[in-house]
N, C-alpha and C positions, 0 to 999 in steps of 0.2 A: 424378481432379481433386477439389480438397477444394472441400466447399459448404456453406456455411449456408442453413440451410431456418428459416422463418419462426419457427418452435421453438426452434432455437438462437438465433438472433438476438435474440427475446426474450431469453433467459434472461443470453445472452453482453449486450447493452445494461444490463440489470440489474447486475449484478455488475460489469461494469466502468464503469458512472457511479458506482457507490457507492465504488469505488477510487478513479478518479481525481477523485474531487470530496476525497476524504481526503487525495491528493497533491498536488493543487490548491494549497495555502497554502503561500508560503514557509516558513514555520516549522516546520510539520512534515514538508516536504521534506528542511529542512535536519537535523531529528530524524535520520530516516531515513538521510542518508549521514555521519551522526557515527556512528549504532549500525553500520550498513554496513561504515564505515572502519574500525572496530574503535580508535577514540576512547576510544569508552565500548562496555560491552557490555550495562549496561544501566543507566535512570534513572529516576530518580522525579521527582515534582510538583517540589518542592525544587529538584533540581540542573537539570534542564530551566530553570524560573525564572532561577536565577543564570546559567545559561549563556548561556543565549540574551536576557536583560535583559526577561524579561516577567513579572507580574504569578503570584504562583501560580493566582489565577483561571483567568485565559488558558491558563498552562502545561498546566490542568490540563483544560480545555477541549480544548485540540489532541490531548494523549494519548486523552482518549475519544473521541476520533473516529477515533485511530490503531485504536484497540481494537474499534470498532464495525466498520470495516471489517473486520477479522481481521488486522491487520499486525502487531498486537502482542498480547501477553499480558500478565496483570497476576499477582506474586506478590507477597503480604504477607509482609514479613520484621520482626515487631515493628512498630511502630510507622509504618511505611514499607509503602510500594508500591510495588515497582521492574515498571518494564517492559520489557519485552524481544522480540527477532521470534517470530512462531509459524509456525515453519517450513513444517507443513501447510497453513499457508492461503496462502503464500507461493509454496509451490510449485504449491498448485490455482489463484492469481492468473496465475504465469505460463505455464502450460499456460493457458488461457484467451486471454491476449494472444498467446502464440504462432500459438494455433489464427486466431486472428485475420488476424493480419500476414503468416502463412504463405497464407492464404486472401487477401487481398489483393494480395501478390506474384503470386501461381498468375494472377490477373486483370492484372495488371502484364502477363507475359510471353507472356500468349494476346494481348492486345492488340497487344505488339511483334513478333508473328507474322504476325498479318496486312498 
């Protein structure tokens, strides 16, 4: 049977408020499933802006939070900074909520057993 023990649970609450407060905002939800859908594959301050009708401020706001979670990476190409997913932290995010949800359900079905 899968368990979180008072350790993970820290560490698992940590890491996934710091994601989903990053997924939290429309806007860079909606970021997320245009790189996702393979729209774009990747954007910067600029096109983010135009695309989505915000402010490069703003634009540029939502990407560093994309970035501070680990969801994205940033590469300088001249004059530009495109970003793009970082698959490692992507992959450590959903091992994480899997462990979760899988640990969740396991409590689901013990329940509907008795």
């Amino acid at each position: 049977m899968m368990r979180i023990d008072s350790r993970t649970s820290s560490l698992i609450s940590d890491e996934l408020g710091e994601l989903f407060k990053a997924l939290g905002n429309v806007n860079r939800l909606l970021l997320v499933y245009s790189l996702a859908s393979g729209e774009v594959e990747r954007i910067s301050v600029t096109e983010m802006s135009k695309c989505m009708g915000l402010t490069q401020p703003a634009a540029s706001q939502h990407l560093k939070v994309l970035k501070t979670a680990k969801i994205l990476i940033a590469q300088k190409e001249g004059n530009y900074i495109y970003y793009t997913f970082n698959k490692q932290a992507l992959q450590k995010h959903k091992k994480t909520i899997d462990f979760l949800f899988n640990c969740a359900l396991s409590k689901c079905e013990q329940l509907e057993k008795r």
